[in-house]
N, C-alpha and C positions, 0 to 999 in steps of 0.2 A: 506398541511393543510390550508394554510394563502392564495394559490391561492384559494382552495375548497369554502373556506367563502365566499372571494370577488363577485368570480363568480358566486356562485350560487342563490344570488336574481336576477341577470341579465339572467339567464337561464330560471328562472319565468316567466320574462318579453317578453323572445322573443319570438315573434310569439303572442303576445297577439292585434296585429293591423288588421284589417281587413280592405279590399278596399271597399271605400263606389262608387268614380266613378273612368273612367280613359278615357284618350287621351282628357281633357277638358283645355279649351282656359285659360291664370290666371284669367282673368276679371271674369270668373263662377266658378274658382276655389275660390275667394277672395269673392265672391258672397255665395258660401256655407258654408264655413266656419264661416263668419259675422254672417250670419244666427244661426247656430249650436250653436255656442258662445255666443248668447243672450239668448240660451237656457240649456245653462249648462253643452255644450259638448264640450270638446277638439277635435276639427280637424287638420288632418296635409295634408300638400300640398307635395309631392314630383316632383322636372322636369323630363321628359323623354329625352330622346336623340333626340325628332323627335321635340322638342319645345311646348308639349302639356306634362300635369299636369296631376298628382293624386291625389285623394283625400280619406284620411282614417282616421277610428275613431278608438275607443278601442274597441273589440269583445262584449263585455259587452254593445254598445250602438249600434250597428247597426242594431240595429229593430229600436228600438226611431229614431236614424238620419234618415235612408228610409222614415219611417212617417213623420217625418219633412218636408226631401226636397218634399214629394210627395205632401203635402200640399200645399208647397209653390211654386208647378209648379217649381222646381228646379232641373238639371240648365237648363236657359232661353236659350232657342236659338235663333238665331242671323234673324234678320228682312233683308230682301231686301229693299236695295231705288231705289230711279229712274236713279240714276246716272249711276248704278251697271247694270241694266235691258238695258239701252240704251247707253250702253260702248260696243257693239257691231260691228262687222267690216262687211261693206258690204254696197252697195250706196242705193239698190234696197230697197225699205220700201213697207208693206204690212201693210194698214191703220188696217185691223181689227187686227193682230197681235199687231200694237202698242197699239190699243186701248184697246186688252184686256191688255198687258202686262203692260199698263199706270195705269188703275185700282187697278192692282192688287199689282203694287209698293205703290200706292198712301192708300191702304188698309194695307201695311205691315207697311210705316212710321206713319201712324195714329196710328196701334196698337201699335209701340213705344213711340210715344210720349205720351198715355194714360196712358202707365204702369210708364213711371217716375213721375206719382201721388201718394205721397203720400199714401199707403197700397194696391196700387193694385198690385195683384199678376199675370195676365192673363188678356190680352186685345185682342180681337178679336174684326174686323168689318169686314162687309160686306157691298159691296156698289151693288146695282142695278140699273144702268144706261142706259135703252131701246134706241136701235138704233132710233135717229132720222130719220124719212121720210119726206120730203117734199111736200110729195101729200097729208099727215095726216093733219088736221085741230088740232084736237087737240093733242097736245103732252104729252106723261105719263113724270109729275115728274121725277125726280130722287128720291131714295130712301136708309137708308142705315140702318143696323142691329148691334148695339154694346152692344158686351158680356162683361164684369167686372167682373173679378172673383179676390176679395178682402177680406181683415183682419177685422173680423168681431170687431174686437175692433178700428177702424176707422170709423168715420160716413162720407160715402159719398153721400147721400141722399140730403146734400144739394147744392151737386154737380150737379145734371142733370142736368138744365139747361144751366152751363156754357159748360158741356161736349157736349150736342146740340146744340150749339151755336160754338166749336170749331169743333165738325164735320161738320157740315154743311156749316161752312165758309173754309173750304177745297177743297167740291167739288163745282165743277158750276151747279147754278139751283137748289139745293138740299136748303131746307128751316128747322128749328129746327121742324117743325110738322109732318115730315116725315124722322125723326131721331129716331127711338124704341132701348131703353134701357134696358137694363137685368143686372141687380146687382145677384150674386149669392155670399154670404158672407159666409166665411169659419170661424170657429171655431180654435184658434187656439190650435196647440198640448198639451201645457204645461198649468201650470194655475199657476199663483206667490203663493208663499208660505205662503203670509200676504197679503190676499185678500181687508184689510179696512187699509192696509198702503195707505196714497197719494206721500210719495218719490218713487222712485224709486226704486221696491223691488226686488230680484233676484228671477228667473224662474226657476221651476226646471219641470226634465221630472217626465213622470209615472214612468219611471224605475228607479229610485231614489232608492230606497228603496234596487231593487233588484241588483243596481251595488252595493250600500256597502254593501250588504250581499255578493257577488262577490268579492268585493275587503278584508274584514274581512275573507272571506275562504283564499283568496288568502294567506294573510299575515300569516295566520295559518299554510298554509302548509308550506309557508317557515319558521316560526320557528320552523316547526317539522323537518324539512329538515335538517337546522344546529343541534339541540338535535341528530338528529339520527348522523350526523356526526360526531360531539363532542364526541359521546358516544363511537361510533367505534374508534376514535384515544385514547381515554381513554380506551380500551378496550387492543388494541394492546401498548399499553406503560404502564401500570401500571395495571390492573385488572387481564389479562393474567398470568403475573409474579407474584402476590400476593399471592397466595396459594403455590408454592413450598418456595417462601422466608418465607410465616407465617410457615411453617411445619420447616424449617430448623434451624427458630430459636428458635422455641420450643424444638428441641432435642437437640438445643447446652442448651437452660437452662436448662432443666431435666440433662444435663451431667453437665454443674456447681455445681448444687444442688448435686448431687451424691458424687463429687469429695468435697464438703465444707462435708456432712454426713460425710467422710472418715477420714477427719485429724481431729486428736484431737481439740481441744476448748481450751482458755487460760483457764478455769476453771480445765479442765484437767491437765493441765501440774502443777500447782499452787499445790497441793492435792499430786502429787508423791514428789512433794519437801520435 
């Protein structure tokens, strides 16, 4: 019975975890959870054998975390530099090979150095660099395309210019006038619960509502769980036996009663004297 108890909230519980990702690096496992965490949701990290990470919530919140990470372009995968690109073995170099492959490192460390700004969630550039001719008199620019995909409760607006001024002083030739910028600002999921607090107020998701109606059922079931237990040990140790012991002891007092009827009364014997 006293196992029955213990165990059976924890029988609630298990299996109540769902996988939100899996085979993820920690640096993006540490990366989702922070996230999650600012938002009101418990996540757990577990290691695999192969040296990569899972990451899981409570069944009750994985729609909210899904929407979350997918908001937040989460998790970030990992950029190419140029070191990694031209760590290659072989003496033979193939100019336009480098030059594309130089480009496009040169495109991949740019989009990481933008996204450790401060609310940005997604940094994409594109560079456009026209082969040089030397028979051309005039030569086309250089030119480059940067996507920003950010926390709309961040103002980076009065960012462009230094962001075109750090692209452009990246590649050779390429000037901040021929740097086009795209800010697309996202919404974020939750919305703080004390909109005209200025401290720092805590975030809660939409599903708020519907995990403690979730977690109030849950709790319910398991006090009816222990009642129905309780009741059945009380059932088999004392409720079961209670009707032949109340009948048994009724017919021993009806024979008391009959046997006291039978013998005379001191008032009786008192009168023959």
């Amino acid at each position: 019975m006293r196992r029955a108890l213990i165990l059976l909230p924890l029988l609630f519980l298990v299996g109540c975890k769902s996988s939100l990702f899996e085979g993820l690096e920690e640096d993006q496992a540490n990366q989702i959870i922070a996230v999650l965490s600012q938002h009101g949701i418990e996540g757990a990290k577990e290691r695999n054998t192969d040296k990569t990470w899972n990451v899981s919530v409570e069944s009750d919140d994985i729609v909210t975390a899904t929407e979350i990470t997918r908001e937040y372009a989460l998790p970030h995968g990992s950029h190419a530099n140029l070191g990694d690109l031209f760590s290659r073995q072989g003496l033979i170099s193939n100019p336009d090979e480098d030059r594309v492959r130089y480009v496009y490192g040169l495109t991949q460390e740019l989009s990481e150095t933008l996204e450790k700004i401060d609310g940005v969630l997604v940094a994409r550039v594109h560079i456009v660099q026209p082969e040089r001719d030397p028979l051309m008199r005039q030569v086309t620019p250089p030119s480059a395309s940067v996507m920003l995909r950010y926390r709309s409760d961040y103002n980076l607006e009065y960012m462009r210019d230094k962001i075109r001024g750090l692209v452009a002083g990246s590649v050779e030739g390429l000037t901040p006038d021929h740097v086009y910028l795209t800010f697309i600002p996202v919404t974020p999921v939750v919305e703080s619960r004390d909109a005209g607090s200025d401290s720092g107020s805590y975030v809660a998701a939409p599903g708020d509502a519907a995990r403690h109606d979730s977690t109030l059922t849950l709790i319910a079931l398991t006090v009816m769980a222990m009642l129905l237990i309780i009741s059945a040990w009380v059932w088999n140790k004392g409720i079961s036996s209670f009707t032949p012991t109340f009948y048994r002891r009724r017919k021993l007092k009806k024979a008391a009663e009959a046997r006291a009827d039978e013998q005379p009364g001191p008032s009786d014997g008192g009168g023959a004297s």
